[in-house]
NUGU-288943 format. One line per field, with one value per atom (N, C-alpha, C): x, y, z; atom name. Coordinates in nm, 3 decimals, decimal comma. Layout:
east (X / ...)
north (Y / ...)
up (Z / ...)
zaza (CA / ...)
***
This chain:
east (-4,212 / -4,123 / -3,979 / -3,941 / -3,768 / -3,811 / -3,863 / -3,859 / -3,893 / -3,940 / -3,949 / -3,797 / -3,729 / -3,580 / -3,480 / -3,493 / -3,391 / -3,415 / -3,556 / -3,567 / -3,526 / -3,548 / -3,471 / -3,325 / -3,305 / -3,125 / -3,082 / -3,144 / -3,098 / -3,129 / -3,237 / -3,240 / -3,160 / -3,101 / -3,022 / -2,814 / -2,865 / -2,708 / -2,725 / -2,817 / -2,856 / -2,809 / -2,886 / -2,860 / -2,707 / -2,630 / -2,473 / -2,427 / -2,438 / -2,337 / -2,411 / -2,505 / -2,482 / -2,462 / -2,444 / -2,348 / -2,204 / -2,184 / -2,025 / -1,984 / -2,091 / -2,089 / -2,043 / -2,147 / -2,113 / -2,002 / -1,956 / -1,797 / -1,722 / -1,722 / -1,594 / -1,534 / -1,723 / -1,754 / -1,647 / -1,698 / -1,657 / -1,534 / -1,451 / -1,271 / -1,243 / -1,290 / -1,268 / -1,223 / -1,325 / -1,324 / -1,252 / -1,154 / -1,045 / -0,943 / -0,935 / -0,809 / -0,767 / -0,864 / -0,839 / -0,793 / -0,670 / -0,652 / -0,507 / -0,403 / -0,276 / -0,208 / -0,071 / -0,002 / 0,129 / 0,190 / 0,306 / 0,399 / 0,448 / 0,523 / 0,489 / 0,396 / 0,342 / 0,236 / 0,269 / 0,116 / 0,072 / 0,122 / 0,022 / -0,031 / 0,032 / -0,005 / -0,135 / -0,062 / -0,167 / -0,293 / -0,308 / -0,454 / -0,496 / -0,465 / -0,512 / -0,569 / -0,469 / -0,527 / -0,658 / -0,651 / -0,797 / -0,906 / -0,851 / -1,022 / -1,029 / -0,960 / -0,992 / -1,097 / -1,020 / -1,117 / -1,263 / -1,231 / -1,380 / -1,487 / -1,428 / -1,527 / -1,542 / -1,441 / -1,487 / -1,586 / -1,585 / -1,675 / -1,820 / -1,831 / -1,963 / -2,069 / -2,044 / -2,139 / -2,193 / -2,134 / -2,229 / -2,147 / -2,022 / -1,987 / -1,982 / -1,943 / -1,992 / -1,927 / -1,878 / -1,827 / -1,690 / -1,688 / -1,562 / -1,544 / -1,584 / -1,603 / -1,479 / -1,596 / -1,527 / -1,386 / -1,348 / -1,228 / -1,132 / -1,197 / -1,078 / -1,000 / -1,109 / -1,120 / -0,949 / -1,004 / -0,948 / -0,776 / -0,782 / -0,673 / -0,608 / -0,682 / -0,562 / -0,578 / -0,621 / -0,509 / -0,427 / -0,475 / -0,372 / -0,241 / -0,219 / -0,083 / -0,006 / -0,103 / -0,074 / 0,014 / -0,073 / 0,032 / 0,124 / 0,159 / 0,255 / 0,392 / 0,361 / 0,413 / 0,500 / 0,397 / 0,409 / 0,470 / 0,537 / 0,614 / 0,523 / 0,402 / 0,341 / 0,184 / 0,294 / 0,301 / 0,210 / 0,180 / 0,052 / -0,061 / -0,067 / -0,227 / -0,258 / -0,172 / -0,136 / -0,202 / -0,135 / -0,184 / -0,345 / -0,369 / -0,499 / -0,622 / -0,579 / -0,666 / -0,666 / -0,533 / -0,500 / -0,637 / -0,601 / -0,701 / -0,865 / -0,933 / -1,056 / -1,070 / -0,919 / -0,987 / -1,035 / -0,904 / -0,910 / -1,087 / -1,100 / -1,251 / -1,371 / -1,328 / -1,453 / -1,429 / -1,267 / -1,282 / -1,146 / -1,230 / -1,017 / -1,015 / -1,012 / -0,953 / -0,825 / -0,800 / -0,690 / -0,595 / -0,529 / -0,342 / -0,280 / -0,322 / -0,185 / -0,219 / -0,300 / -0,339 / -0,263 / -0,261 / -0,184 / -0,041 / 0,022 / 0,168 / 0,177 / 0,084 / 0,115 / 0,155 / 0,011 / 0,067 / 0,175 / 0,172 / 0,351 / 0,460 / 0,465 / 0,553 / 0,579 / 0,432 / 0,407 / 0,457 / 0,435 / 0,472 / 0,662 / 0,676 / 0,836 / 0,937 / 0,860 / 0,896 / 0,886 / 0,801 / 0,803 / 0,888 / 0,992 / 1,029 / 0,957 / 0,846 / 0,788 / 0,799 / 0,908 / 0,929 / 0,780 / 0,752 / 0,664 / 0,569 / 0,470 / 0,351 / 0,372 / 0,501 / 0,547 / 0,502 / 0,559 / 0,571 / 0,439 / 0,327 / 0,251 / 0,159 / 0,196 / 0,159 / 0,139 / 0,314 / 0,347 / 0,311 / 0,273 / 0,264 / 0,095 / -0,010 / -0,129 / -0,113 / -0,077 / -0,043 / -0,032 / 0,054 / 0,104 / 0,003 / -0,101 / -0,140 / -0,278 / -0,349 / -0,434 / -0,415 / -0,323 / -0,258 / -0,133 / -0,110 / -0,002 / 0,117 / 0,108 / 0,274 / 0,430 / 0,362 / 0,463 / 0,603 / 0,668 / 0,810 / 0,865 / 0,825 / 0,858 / 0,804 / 0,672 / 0,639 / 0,723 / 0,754 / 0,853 / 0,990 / 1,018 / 1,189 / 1,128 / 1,017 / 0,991 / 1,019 / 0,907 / 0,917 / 1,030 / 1,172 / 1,225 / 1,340 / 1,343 / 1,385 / 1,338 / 1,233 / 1,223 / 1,176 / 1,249 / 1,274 / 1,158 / 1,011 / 0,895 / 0,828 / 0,923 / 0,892 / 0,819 / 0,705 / 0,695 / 0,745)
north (1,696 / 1,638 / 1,636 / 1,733 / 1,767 / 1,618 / 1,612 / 1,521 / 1,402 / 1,331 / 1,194 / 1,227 / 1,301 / 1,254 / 1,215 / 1,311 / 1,262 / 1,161 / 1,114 / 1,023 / 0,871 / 0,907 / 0,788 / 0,797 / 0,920 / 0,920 / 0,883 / 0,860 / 0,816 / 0,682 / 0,608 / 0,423 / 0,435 / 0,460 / 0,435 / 0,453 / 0,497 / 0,568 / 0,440 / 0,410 / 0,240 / 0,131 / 0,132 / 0,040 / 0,019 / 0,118 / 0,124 / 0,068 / 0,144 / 0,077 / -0,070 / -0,118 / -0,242 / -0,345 / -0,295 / -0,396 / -0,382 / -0,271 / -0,248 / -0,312 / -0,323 / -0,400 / -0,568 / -0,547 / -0,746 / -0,758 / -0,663 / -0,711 / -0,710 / -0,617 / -0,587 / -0,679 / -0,786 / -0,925 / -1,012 / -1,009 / -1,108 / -1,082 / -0,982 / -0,942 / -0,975 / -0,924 / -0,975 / -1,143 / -1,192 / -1,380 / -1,384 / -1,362 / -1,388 / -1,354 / -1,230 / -1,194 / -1,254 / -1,289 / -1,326 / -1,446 / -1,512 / -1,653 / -1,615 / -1,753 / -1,743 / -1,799 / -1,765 / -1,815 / -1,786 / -1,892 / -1,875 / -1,766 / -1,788 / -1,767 / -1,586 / -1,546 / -1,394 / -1,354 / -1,362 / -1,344 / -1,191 / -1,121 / -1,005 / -0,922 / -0,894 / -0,847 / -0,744 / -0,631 / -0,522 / -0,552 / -0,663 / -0,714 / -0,795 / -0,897 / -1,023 / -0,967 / -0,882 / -0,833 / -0,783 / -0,660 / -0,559 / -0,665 / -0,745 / -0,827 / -0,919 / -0,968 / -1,067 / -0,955 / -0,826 / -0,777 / -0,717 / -0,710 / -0,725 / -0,808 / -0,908 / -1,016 / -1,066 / -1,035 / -1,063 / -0,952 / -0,826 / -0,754 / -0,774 / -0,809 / -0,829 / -0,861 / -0,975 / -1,064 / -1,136 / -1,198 / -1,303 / -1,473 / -1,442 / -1,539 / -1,616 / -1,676 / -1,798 / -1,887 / -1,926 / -2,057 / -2,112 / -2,210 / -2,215 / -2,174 / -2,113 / -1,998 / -1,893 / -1,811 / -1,736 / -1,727 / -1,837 / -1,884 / -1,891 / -1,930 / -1,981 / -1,857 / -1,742 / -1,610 / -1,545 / -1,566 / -1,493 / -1,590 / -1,709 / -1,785 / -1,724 / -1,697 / -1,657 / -1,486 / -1,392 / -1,312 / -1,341 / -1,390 / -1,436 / -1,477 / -1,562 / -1,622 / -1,474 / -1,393 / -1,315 / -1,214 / -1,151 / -1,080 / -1,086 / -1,270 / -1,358 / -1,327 / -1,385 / -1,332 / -1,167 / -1,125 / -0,944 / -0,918 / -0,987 / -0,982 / -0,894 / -0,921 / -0,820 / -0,924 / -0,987 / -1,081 / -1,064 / -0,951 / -0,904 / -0,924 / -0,877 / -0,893 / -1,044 / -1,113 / -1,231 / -1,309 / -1,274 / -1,347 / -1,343 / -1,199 / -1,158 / -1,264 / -1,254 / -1,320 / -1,490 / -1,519 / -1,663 / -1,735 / -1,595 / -1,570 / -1,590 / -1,516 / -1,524 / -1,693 / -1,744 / -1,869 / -1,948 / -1,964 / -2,073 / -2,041 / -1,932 / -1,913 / -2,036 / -1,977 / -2,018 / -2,147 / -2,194 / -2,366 / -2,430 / -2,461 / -2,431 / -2,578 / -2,672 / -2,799 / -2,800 / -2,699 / -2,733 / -2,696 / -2,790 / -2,794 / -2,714 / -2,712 / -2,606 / -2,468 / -2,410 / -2,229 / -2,251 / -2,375 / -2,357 / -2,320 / -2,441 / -2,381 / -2,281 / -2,174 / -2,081 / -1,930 / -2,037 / -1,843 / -1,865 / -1,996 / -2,065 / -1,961 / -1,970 / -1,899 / -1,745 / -1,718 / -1,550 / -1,523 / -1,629 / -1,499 / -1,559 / -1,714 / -1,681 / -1,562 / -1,522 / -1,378 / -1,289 / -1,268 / -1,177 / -1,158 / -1,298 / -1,268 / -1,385 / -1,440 / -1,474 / -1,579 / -1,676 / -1,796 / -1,860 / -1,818 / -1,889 / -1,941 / -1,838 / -1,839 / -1,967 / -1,907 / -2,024 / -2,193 / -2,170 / -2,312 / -2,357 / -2,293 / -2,324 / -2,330 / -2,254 / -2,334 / -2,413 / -2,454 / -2,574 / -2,718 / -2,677 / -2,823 / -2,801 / -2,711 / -2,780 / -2,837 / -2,774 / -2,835 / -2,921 / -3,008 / -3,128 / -3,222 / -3,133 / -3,238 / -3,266 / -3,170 / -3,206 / -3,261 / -3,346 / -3,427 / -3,373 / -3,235 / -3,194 / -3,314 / -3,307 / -3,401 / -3,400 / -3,222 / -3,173 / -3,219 / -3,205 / -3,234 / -3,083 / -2,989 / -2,858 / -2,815 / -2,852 / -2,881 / -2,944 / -3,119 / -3,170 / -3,091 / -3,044 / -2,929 / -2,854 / -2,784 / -2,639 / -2,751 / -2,863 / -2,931 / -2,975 / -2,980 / -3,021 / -2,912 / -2,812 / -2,719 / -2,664 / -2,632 / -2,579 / -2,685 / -2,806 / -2,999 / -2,994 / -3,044 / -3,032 / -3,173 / -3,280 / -3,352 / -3,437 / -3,528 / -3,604 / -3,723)
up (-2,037 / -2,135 / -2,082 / -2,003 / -1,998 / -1,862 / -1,791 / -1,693 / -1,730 / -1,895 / -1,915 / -1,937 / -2,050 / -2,094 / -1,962 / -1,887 / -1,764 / -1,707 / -1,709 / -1,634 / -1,715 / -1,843 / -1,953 / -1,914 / -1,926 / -1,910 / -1,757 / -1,660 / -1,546 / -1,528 / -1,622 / -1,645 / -1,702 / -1,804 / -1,961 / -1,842 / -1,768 / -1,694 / -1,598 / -1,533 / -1,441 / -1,511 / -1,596 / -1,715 / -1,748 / -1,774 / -1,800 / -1,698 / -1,593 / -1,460 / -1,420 / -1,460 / -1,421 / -1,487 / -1,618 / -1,720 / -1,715 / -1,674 / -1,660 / -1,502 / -1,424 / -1,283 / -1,314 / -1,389 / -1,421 / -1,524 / -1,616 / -1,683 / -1,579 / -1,511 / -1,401 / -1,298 / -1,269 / -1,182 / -1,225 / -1,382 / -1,418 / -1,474 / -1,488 / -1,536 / -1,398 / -1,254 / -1,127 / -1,117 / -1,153 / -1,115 / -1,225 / -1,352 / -1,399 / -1,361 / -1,312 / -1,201 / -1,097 / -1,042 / -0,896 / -0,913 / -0,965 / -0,944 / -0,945 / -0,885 / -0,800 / -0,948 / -0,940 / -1,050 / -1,001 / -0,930 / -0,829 / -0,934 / -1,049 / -1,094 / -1,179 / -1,107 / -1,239 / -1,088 / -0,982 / -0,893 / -0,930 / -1,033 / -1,031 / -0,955 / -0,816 / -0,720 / -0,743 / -0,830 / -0,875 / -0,951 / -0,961 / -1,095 / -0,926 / -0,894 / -0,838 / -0,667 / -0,600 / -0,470 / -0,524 / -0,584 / -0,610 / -0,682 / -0,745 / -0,819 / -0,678 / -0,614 / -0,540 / -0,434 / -0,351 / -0,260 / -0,299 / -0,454 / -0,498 / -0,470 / -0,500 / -0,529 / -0,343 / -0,269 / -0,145 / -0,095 / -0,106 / -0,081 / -0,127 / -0,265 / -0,309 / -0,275 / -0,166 / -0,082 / -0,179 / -0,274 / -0,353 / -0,326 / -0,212 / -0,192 / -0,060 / 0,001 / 0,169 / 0,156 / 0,240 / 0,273 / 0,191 / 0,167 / 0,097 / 0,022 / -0,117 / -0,198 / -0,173 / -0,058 / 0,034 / 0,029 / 0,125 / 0,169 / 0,059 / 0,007 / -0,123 / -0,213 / -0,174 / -0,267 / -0,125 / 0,016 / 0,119 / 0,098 / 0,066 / 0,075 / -0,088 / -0,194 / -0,277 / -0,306 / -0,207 / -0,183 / -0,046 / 0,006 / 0,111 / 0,064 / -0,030 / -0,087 / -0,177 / -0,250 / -0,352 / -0,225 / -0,116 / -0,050 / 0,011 / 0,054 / 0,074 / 0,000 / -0,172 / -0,272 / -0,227 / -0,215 / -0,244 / -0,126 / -0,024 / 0,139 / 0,185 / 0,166 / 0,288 / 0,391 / 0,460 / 0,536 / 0,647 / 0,741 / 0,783 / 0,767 / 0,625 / 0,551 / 0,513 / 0,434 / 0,478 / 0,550 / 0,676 / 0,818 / 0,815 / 0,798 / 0,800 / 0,751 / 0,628 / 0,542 / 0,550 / 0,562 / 0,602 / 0,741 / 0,877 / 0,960 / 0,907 / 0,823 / 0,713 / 0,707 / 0,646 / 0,571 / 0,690 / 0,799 / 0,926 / 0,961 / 0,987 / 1,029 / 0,999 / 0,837 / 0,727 / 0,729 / 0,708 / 0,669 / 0,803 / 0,871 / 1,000 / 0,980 / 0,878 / 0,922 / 0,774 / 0,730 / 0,600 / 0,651 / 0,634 / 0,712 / 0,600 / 0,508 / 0,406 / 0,438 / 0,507 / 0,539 / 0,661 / 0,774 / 0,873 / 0,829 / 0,754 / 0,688 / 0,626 / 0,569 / 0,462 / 0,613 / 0,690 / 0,800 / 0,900 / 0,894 / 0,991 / 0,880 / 0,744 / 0,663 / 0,671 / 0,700 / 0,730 / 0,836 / 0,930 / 1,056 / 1,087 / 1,019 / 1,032 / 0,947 / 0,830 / 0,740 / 0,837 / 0,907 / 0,992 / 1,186 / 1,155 / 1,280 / 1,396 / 1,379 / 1,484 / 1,526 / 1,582 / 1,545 / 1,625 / 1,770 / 1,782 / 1,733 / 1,708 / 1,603 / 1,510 / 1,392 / 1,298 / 1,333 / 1,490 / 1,558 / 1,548 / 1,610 / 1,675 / 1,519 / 1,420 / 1,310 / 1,223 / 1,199 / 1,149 / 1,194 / 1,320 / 1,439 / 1,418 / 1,418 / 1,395 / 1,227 / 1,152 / 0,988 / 1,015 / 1,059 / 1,138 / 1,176 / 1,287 / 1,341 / 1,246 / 1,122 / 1,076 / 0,955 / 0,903 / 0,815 / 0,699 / 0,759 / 0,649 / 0,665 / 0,539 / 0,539 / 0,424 / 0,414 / 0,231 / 0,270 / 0,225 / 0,242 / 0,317 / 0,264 / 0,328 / 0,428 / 0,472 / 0,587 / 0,708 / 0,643 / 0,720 / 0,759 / 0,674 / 0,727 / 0,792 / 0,787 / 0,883 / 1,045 / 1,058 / 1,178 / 1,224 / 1,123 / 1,204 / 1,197 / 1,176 / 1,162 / 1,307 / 1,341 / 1,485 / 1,585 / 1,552 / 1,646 / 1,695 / 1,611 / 1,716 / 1,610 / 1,538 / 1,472 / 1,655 / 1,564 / 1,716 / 1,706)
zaza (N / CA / C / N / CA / C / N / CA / C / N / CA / C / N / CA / C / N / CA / C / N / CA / C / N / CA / C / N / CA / C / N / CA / C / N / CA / C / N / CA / C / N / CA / C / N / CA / C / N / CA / C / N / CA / C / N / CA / C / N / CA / C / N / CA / C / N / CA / C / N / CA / C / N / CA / C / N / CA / C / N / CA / C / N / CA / C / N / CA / C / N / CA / C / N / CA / C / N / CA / C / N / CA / C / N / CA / C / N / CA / C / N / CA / C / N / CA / C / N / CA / C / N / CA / C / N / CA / C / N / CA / C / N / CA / C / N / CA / C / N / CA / C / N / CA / C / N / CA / C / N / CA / C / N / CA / C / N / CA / C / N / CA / C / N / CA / C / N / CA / C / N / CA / C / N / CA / C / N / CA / C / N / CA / C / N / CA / C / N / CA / C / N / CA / C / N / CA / C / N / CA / C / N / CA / C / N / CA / C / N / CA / C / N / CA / C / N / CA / C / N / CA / C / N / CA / C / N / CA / C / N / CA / C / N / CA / C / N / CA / C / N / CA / C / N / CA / C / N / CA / C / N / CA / C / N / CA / C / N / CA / C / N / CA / C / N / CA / C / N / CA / C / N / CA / C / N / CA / C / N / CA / C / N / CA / C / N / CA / C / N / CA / C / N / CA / C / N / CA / C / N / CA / C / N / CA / C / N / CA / C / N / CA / C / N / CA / C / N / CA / C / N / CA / C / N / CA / C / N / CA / C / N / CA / C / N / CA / C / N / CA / C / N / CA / C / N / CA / C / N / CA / C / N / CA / C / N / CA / C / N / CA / C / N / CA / C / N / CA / C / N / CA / C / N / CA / C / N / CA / C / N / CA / C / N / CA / C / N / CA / C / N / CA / C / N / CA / C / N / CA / C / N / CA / C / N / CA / C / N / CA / C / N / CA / C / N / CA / C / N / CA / C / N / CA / C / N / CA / C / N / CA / C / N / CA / C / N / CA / C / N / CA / C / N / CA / C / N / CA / C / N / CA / C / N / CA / C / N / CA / C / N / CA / C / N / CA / C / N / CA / C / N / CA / C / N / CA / C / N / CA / C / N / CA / C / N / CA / C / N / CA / C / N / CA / C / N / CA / C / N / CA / C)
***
């Protein structure tokens, strides 16, 4: 008898954590979204590395999850991690010219003009054409 109850109370304790698994999923995939103006650093990094850890996501998904904490720690000047993740997206999806400009931004925050360069100019060459884009290019004269 003492070993059916525990063994109820250790489904019934399963049972809990994996409903509280899937609210948490899903308070996660409401967090995790960019809002230039409120980026939430403390809500939006942690649900986003959730939901990247999970493994229930691939491919552009993925990316999209790695590109907005990428911007959020942008936001948050911590420009490194940033790069990092910016790094993640190029992997997963390397033909979007706006992750080229976002880590051209990171690593000029950080000092690096080259990098910047060599960012802004593939942005460039895979159809970016923002207006702020255009000043970064001609800002370091590499308009063609």
């Amino acid at each position: 008898m003492k070993y059916s109850i525990f063994a109820v109370s250790v489904i019934f304790s399963i049972a809990l954590s994996l409903g509280s698994a899937s609210a948490d999923f899903d308070t996660d995939k409401k967090n995790c979204r960019i809002n230039i103006f409120d980026p939430r650093a403390n809500f939006v990094i942690p649900a986003c590395t959730n939901l990247i850890v999970s493994g229930r996501f691939s491919g552009q998904r993925l990316a999209r999850l790695y590109e907005i904490r990428g911007m959020t720690y942008q936001f948050s000047d911590q420009y490194d991690k940033a790069i990092e993740d910016f790094d993640q997206v190029i992997g997963l999806t390397p033909d979007r010219d706006f992750i080229y400009f976002l880590r051209g931004r990171s690593y000029e925050s950080l000092g690096n003009p080259d990098q910047a360069r060599k960012n802004y100019k593939k942005s460039y060459d895979l159809g970016g054409r923002t207006e702020k884009l255009l000043k970064k290019l001609q800002k370091y004269d590499i308009l063609p």
